[in-house]
C-alpha positions in Angstrom: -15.7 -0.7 -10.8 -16.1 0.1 -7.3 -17.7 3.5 -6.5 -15.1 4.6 -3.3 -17.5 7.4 -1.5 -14.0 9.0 -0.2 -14.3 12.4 1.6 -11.3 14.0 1.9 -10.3 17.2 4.7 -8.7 20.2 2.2 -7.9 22.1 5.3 -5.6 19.5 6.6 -3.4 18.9 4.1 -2.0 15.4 2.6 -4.7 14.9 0.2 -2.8 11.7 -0.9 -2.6 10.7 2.3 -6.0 11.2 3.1 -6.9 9.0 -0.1 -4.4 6.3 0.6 -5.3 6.4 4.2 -9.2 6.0 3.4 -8.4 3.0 0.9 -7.0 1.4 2.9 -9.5 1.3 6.2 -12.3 0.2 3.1 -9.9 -2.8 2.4 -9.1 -3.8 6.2 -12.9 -3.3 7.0 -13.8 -5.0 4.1 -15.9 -3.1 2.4 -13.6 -3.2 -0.5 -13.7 -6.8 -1.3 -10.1 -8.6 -2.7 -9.9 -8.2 -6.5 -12.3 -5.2 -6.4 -11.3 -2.5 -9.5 -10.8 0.8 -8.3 -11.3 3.8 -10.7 -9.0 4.8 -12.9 -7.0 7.6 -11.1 -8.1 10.6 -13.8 -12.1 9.4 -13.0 -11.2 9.3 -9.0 -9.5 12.6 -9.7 -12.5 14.1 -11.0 -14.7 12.7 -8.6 -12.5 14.1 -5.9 -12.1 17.5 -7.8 -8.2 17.0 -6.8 -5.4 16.6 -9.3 -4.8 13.2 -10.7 -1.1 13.1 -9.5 -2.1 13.3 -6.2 -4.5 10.3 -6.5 -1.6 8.5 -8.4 0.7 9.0 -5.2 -2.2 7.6 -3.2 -2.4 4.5 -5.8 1.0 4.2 -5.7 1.4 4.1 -2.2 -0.9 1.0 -1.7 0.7 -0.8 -4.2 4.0 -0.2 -2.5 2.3 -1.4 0.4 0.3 -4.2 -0.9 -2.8 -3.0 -0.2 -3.2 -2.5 -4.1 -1.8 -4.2 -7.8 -1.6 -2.4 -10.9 -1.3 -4.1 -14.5 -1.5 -2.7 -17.5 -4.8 -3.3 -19.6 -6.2 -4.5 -16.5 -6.0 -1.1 -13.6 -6.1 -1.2 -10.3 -7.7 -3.4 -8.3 -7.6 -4.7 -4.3 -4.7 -7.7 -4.2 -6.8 -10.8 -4.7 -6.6 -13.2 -1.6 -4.3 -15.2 -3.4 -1.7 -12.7 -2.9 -2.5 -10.8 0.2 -2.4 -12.1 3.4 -4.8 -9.4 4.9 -7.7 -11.2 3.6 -7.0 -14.4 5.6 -6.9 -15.3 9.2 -6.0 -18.4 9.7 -4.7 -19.7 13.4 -1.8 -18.3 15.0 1.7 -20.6 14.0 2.3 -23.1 16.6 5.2 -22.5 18.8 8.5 -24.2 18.5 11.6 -25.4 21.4 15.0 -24.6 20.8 17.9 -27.5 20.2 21.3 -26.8 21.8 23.5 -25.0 18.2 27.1 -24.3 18.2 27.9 -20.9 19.0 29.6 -18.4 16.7 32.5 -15.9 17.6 30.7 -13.0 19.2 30.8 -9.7 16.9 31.9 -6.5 18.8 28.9 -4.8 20.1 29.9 -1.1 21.1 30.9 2.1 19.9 29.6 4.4 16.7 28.0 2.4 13.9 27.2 3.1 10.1 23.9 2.9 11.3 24.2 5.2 14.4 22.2 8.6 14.6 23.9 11.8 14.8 23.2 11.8 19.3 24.3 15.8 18.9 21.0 16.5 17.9 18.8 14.9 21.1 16.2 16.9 21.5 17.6 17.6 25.2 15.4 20.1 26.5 12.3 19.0 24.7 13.0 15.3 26.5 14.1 17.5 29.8 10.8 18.9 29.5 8.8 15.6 29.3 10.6 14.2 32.0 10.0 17.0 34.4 6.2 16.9 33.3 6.2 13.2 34.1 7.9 13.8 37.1 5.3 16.6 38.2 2.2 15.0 37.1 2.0 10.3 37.5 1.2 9.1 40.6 3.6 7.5 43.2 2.0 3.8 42.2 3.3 4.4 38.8 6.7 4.0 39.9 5.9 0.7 41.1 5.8 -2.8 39.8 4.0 -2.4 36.9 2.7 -4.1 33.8 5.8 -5.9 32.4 4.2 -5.4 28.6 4.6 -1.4 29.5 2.7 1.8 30.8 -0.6 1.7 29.2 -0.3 5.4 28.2 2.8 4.5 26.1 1.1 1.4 24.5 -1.9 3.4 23.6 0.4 6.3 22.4 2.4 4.2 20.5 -0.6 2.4 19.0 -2.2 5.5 17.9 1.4 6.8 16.2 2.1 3.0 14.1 -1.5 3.0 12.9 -0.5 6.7 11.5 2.7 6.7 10.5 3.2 3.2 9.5 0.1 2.0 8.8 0.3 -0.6 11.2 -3.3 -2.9 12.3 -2.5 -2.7 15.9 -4.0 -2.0 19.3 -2.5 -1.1 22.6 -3.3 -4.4 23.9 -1.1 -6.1 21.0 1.9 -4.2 22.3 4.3 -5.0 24.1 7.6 -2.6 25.5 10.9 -3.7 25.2 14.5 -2.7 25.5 15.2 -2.2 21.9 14.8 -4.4 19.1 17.3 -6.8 20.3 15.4 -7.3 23.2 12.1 -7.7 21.2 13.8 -10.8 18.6 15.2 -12.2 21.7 12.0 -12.1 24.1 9.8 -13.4 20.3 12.2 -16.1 19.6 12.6 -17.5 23.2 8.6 -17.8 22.9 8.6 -19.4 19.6 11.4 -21.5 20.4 9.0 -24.0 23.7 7.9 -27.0 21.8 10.3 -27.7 18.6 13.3 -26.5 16.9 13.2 -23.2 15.1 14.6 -22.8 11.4 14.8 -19.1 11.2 15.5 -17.7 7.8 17.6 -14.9 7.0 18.6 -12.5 4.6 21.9 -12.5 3.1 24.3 -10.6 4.0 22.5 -9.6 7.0 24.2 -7.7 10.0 27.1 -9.8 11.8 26.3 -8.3 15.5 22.6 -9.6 15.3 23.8 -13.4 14.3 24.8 -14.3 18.0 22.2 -13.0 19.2 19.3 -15.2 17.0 21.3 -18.3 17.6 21.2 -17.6 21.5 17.6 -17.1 21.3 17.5 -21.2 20.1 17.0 -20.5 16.2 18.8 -22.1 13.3 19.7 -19.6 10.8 18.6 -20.4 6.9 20.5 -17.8 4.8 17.8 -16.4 2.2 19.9 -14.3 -0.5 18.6 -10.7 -1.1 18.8 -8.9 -4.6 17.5 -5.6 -6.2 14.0 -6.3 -4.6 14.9 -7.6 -1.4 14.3 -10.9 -0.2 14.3 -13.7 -2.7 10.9 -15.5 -1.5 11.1 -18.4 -4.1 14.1 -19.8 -2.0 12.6 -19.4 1.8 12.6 -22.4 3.6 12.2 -22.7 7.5 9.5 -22.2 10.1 9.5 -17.9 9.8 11.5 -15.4 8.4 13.3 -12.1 9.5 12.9 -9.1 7.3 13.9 -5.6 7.2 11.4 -4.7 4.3 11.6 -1.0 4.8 15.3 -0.7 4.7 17.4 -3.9 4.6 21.1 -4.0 6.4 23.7 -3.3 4.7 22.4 -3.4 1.0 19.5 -0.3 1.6 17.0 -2.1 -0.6 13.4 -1.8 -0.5 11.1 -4.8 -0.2 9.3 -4.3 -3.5 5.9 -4.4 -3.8 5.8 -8.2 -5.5 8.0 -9.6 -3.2 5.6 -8.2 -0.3 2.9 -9.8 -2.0 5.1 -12.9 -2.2 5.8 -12.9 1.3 2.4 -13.0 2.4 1.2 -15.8 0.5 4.4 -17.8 1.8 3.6 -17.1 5.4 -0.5 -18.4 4.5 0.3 -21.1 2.6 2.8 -22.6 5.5 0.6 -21.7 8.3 3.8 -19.5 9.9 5.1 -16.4 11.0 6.6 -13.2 9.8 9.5 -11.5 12.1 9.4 -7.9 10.7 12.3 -5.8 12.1 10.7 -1.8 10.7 14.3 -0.7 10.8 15.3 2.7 9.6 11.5 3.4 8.5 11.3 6.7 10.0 13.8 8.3 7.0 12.6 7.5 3.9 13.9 10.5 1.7 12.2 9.7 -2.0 9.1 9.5 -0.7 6.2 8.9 2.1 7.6 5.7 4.3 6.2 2.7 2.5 3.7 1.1 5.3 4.8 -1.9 7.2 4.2 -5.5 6.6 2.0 -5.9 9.6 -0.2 -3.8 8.5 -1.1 -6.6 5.8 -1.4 -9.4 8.0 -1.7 -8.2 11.7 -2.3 -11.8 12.2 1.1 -13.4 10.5 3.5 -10.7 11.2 5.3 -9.8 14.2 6.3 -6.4 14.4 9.6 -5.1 15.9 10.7 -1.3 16.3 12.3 1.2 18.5 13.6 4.5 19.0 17.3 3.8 18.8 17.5 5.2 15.4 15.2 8.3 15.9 16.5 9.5 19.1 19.2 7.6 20.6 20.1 3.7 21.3 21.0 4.3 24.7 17.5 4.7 25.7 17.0 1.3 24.8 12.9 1.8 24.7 11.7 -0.7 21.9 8.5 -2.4 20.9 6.8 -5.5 19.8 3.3 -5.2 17.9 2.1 -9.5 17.7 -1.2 -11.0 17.5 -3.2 -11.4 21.0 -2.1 -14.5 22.1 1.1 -14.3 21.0 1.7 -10.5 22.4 0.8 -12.4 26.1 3.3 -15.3 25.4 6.0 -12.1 24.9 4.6 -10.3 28.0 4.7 -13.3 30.2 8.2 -14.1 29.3 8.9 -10.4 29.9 7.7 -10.8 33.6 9.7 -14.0 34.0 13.0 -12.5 33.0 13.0 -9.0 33.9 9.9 -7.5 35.3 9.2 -4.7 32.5 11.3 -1.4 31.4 12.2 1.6 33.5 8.7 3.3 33.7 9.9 7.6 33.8 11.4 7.2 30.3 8.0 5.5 29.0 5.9 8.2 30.6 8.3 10.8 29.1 8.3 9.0 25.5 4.4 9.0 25.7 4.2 12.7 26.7 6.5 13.3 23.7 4.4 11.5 21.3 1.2 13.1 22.2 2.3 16.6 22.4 3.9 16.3 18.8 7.8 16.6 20.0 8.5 13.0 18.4 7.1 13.9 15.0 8.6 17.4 15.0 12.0 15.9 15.7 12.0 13.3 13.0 11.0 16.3 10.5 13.5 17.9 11.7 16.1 14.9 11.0 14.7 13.7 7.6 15.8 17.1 6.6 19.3 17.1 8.0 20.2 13.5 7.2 18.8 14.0 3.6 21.2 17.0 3.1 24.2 14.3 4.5 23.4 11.9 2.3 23.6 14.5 -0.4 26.6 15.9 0.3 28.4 12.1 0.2 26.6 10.7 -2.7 27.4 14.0 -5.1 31.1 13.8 -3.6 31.7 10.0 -4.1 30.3 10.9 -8.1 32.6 13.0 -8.3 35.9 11.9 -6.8 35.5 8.3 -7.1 32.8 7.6 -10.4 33.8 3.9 -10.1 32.0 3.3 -6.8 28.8 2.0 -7.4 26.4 4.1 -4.6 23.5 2.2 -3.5 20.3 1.7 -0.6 20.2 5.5 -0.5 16.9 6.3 -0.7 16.2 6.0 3.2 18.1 5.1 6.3 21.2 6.5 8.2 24.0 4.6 5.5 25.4 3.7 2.4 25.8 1.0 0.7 29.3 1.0 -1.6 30.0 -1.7 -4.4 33.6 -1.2 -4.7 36.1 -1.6 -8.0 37.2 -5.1 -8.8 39.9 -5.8 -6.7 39.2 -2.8 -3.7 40.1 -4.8 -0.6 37.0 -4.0 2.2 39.2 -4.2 5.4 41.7 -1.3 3.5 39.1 1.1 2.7 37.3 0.7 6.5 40.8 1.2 7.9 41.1 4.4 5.6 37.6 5.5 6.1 37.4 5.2 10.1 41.4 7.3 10.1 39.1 10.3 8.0 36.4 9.8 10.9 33.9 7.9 8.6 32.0 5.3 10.2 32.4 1.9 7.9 31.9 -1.9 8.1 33.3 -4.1 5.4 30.3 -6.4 4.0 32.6 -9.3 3.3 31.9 -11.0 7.0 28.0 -10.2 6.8 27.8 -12.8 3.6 27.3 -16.4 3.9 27.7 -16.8 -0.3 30.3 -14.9 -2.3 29.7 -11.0 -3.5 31.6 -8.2 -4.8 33.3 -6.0 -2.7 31.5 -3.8 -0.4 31.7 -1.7 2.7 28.6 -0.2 4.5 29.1 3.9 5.2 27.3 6.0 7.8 26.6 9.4 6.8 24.4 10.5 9.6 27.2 11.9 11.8 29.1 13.2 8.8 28.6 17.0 8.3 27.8 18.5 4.7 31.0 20.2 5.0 33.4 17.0 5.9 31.8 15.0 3.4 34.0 16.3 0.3 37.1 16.6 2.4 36.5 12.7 3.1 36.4 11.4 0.5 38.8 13.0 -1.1 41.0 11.5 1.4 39.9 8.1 0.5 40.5 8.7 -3.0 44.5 9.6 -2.3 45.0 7.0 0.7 43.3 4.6 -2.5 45.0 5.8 -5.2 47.5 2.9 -5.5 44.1 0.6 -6.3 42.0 3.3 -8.7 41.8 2.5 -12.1 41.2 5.6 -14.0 
């Protein structure tokens, strides 16, 4: 049993943090070997002179994470290298050249989303303020040609705030800036996509407006079916995968912590790559954000994120985190098809990273959002007892598993009339499902949130069984 030599800061707060954070530098750096038993969380308690719930949440968090497995008789111990891709770093995946594909019918593309932030709440004045100090302080060259990857000040910013927040292995020369996640697929795919066809799977139902885009990028889309833990990984096939493990679209679940470990051993075993889109991590209202998959297997996973959901889409400032030599193969194509992103609004988001306005405002909103969510779940128990609420426990939507028989198109015609953003999840499957409908609740108001759906319940009464 390994003796952990962990010094924690009382002054600063987060003691499970600080324990989880600790962990798991020992098992990126190596010092904690895979398979290694860890104390059991009352001895580590003790040792620590800290409660043992707090070392639990610590344990707890790893294993969500899979840093960490727990089984019963045997403890905790450091995911063997059979199951964790961190402990293995094999060659980059060779890349692949895209075959002409049939296009599909585009999806509309504009106006309010389930998944669209509540844009009342911009920080204005605090991004006024960032702006004007960018304006007053970077030198004229800066508003030259620059570094299509990004501003080097946002890359090391945004480095600094991953390896925090989301426990991400990365370095500001793995970066690269994008215009939004979209962007950040297309620019990964068209580089993965040079030398051989690209079988790209999926999940299932995934998000009808991001289909076109893949199959433009050249990839061939494998549907992968997603149940109570996320992505099935016994039926991946392909060359790489796309994931949303910290909040998939539309069903809300969370990549659990066996089908992480899963995942890892697929993308070793194959020699390929992991597309990780880190959408709707910055909400996670049950508990800390689970870390992201990159942080596993910096060398295997390709990480994809963005501000759209934090502050606003229409700043379309986005990022990819990729191993070194793919991270250049991303940049270059980023210089051959655009030249880079406006450079005022990456000054201004570094400036509001390193002064603490970015993680003030997302406090701010995990608060808010949480009390929306709230408000619709208690008033959907209520009013309507036979809708099955689920994929609450982060993000900016619900996911609603209608009564047998509910027609999805009816209840998203009802719902946008009451001013309740809604997509029916019908055209998102590829294989049959019950009846669904994805809800946003981030521009609802507490207040609305009864009054709606009551609404629905009377415009519906024709189709509730009581």
């Amino acid at each position: 049993m390994a003796d952990l030599h962990i010094q924690i800061n009382r002054e600063e707060g987060g003691i499970a943090g600080q324990i989880a954070s600790k962990l798991r530098d020992s098992i990126r750096g190596g010092r904690l070997a895979p398979g290694t038993r860890l104390p059991a969380t009352r001895d580590l308690a003790l040792d620590l002179q800290v409660s043992r719930g707090v070392v639990v949440e610590a344990y707890e968090q790893l294993v969500a994470e899979g840093f960490l497995v727990s089984r019963v008789g045997v403890g905790t111990q450091v995911t063997p290298k059979n199951t964790a891709g961190a402990t293995r770093r094999p060659k980059a995946a060779a890349p692949v050249r895209a075959r002409p594909v049939r296009r599909a019918p585009s999806a509309p593309y504009y106006g309010y989303r389930p998944t669209s932030p509540d844009l009342g709440h911009f920080p204005r004045e605090r991004w006024l303020a960032a702006v004007r100090h960018v304006l007053t302080t970077m030198p004229s060259d800066a508003l030259d040609y620059g570094d299509p990857g990004g501003v080097s000040e946002l890359r090391e910013e945004l480095a600094g705030y991953l390896r925090r927040v989301r426990a991400a292995d990365v370095r500001p020369e793995n970066l690269v800036i994008v215009g939004g996640v979209a962007q950040g697929l297309s620019l990964v795919l068209h580089v993965l996509s040079q030398d051989r066809p690209l079988r790209l799977a999926v999940e299932d139902p995934t998000s009808h407006r991001q289909v076109p885009l893949l199959r433009r990028a050249g990839a061939h889309l494998v549907p992968v079916p997603v149940d109570e833990e996320g992505l099935d990984v016994r039926r991946l096939s392909g060359d790489t995968v796309l994931v949303t493990p910290a909040h998939q679209y539309p069903t809300g679940v969370v990549l659990s912590p066996s089908r992480r470990a899963a995942l890892m051993e697929w993308a070793y075993a194959g020699d390929r790559v992991i597309l990780e889109d880190d959408y709707d991590a910055e909400f996670r209202f049950d508990r800390d954000p689970v870390g992201c998959l990159q942080g596993l297997a910096p060398d295997r996973v390709i990480l994809s994120g963005s501000v759209s959901k934090a502050l606003a889409p229409g700043l379309r400032l986005g990022w990819v985190a990729a191993p070194a030599d793919l991270a250049e193969a991303i940049r270059r194509a980023r210089g051959e098809l655009d030249l880079g992103s406006p450079v005022i609004e990456q000054y201004a988001l570094a400036h509001f990273l390193r002064t603490g306005g970015y993680d003030r405002h997302l406090r701010r909103m995990r608060r808010e959002y949480r009390r929306r969510r709230d408000a619709l779940v208690t008033a959907l128990a209520e009013e309507l007892p036979k809708v099955q609420v689920r994929g609450i426990e982060a993000g900016l939507h619900a996911y609603l598993e209608l009564p047998e028989g509910w027609d999805e198109q009816e209840v998203v015609r009802i719902a946008l009339s009451l001013g309740v953003s809604a997509e029916p999840v019908g055209p998102m499957r590829t294989s049959p499902g019950p009846p669904a409908v994805v809800v946003g609740f981030a521009r609802l108001p507490t207040y609305k949130a009864a009054e709606a759906v009551r609404g629905l319940k009377v415009r519906m009464s024709g189709q509730i069984i009581d």
